[in-house]
C-alpha positions in Angstrom: 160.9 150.1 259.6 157.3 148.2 259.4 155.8 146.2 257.1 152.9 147.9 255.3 150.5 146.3 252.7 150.2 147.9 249.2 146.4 146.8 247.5 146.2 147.1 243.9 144.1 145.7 241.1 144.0 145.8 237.1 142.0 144.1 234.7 142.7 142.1 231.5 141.7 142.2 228.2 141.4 138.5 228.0 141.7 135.2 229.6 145.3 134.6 227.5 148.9 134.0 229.1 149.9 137.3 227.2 146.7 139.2 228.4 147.4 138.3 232.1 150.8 139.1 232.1 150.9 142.3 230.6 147.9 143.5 232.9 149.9 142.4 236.2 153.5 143.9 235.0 152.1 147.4 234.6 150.2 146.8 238.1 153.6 146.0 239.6 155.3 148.4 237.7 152.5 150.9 238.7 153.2 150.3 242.2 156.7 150.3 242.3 156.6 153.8 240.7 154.2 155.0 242.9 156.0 153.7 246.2 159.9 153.7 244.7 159.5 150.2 245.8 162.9 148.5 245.9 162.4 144.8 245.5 164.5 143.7 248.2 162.3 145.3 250.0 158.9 143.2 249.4 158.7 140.7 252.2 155.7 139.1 250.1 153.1 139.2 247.1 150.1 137.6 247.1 148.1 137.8 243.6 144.1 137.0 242.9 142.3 136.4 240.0 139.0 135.7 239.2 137.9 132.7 237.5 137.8 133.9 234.6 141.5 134.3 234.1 142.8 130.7 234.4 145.1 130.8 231.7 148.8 131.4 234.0 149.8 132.4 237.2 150.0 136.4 237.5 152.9 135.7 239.6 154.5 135.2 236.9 154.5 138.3 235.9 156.7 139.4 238.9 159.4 136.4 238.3 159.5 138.2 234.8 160.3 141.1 236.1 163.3 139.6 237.5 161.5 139.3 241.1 163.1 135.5 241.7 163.6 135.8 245.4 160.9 137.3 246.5 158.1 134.9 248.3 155.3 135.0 245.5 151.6 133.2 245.0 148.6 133.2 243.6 145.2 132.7 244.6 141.7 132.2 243.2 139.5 134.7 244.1 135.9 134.1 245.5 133.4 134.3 242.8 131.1 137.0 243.9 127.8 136.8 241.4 127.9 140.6 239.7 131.6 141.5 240.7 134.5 142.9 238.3 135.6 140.3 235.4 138.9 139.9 234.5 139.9 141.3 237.2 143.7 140.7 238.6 144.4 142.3 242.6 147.4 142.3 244.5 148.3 142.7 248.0 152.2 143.5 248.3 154.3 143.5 251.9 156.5 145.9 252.1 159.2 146.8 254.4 159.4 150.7 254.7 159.5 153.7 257.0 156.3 154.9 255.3 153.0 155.1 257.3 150.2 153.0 256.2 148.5 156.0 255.0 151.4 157.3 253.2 151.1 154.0 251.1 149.9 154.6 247.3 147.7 152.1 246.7 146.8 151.4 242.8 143.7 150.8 241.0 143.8 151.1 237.0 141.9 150.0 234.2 138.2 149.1 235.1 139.5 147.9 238.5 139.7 152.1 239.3 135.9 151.3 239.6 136.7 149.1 243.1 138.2 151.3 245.0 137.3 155.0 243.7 138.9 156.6 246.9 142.5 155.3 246.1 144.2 156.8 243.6 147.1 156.1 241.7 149.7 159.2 243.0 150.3 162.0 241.1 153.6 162.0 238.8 155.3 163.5 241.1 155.9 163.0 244.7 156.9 165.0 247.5 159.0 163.5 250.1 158.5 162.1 253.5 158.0 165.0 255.7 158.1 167.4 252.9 155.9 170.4 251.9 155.5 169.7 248.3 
């Protein structure tokens, strides 16, 4: 077992508690999915935003989702001149037997624009060591 780090990123449509929130749950949601993340798992999330979303914590988002004991916290991110607005990213720990490039990294809404070489997965997903 290792500790691997799952990016991801999503944008919202506005700088409102609601707006935030719903954008991070279906990033975490996204990721969980994509990784059949277990949250006991998850050693640690840390969560960005830009400054233009100010409005709550999108950690919050993750105690929502019933995520109460694991380490969560959220940062500002650095206000690069020209960069993605509204823009919420995550970098998760995660305990697993995966390799680091086994890890599904998720990028959806305009945020698919940072990182065009990571994909979400496809619905399906073959198993470790499998053919599929």
């Amino acid at each position: 077992m290792h500790i691997r780090g799952i990016r991801g990123a999503t944008t919202a449509d506005a700088n409102t508690p609601q707006a935030i929130l719903d954008a991070t749950r279906s990033l975490l949601a996204e990721v969980v999915r994509a990784n059949q993340v277990e949250p006991n798992e998850v050693a640690a999330v840390f969560f960005t935003a830009t400054a233009d979303l100010n409005a709550v914590y999108p950690a919050e988002a993750a105690r929502q989702m019933g995520w109460c004991a694991v380490p969560l916290l959220s940062f500002a991110d650095i206000d690069v001149p020209g960069s993605l607005l509204r823009c919420i990213r995550i970098l998760m720990l995660w305990n697993t037997a995966l390799s680091q490039e086994e890890v599904v990294h998720v990028y959806l809404r305009a945020a698919e624009a940072l990182r065009p070489d990571l994909r979400v997965s496809p619905p399906w997903r073959s198993p470790v060591g499998g053919d599929a």
